[in-house]
C-alpha positions in Angstrom: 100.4 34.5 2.1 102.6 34.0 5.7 105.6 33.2 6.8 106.2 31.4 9.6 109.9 31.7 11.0 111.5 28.9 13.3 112.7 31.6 15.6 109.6 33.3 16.3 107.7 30.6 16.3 105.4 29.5 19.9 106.1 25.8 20.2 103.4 23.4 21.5 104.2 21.1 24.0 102.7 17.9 23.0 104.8 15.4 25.2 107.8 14.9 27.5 110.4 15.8 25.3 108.7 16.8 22.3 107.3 19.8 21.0 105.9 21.2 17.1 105.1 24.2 15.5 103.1 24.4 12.2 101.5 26.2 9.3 98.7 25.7 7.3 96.6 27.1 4.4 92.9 26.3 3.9 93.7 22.2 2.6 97.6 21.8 3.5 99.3 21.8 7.1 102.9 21.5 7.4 104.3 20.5 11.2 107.8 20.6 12.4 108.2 17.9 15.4 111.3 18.0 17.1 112.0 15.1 19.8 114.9 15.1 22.2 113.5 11.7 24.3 115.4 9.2 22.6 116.5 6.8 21.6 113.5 4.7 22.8 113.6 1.3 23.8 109.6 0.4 22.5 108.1 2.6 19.8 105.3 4.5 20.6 101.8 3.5 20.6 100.0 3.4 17.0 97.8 5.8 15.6 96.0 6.5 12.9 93.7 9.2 11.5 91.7 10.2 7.9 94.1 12.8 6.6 97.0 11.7 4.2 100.6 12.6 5.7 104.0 12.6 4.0 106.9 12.2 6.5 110.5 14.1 6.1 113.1 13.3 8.2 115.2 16.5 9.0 117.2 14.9 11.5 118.4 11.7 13.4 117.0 8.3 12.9 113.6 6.6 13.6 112.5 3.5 12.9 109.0 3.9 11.6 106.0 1.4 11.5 103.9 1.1 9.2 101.1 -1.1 9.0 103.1 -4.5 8.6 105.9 -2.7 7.3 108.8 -1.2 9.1 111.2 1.2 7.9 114.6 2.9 9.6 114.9 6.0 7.8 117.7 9.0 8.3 118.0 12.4 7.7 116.9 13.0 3.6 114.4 9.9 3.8 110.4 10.1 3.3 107.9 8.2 4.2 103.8 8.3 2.7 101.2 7.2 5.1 98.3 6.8 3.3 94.9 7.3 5.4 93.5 4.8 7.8 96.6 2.9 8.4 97.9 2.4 12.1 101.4 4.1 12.2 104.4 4.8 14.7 108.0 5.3 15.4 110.9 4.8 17.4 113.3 7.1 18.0 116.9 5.7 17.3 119.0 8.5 17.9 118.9 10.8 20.9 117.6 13.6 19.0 115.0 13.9 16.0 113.5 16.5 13.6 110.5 15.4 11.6 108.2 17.4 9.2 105.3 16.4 8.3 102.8 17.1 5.6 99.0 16.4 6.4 96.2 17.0 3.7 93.2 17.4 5.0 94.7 20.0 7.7 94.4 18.8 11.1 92.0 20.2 13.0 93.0 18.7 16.1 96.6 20.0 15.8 94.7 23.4 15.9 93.5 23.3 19.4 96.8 22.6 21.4 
């Protein structure tokens, strides 16, 4: 069992304006993305990957892309992304807080 704690927490850089920190056990990961580039005229490029991710928005609003589908979602709403399925957002507030839930763990997020 750990804890991780928001305040003690390194933060990885992943882009300009946006930066995570995560914890995972041996199947689960849990990331916390917090964004502070928007809002955004274009949504980001889509991506997709193998591992099954479940979306909470913390804060803001994003518009978010799925497949043929798109959904603006606020602070409270979820989203499920099942694998294999291009994804993205759009950030349309100037701030954003997302967690997200991945299952397999990702094993990429593990290296930056």
């Amino acid at each position: 069992m750990s804890a991780t704690f928001r305040n003690e927490t390194p933060r990885q850089k992943i882009g300009p304006g946006r930066e995570r920190y995560l914890a995972y056990t041996a199947h689960l990961m849990m990331t916390v993305i917090d964004f502070s580039d928007g809002p955004m005229q274009q949504p980001d490029p889509p991506h997709h990957h193998p591992h099954e991710q479940i979306t909470y928005v913390a804060e803001g609003q994003v518009r978010f892309f799925l497949g043929d589908d798109t959904y603006d979602l606020s602070v409270g709403d979820m989203i499920a992304v099942p694998p294999n399925i291009p994804h993205s957002i759009q950030l349309l507030s100037p701030h954003a807080r997302l967690v997200d839930s991945f299952s397999p763990v990702r094993e990429d997020f593990l290296d930056g």
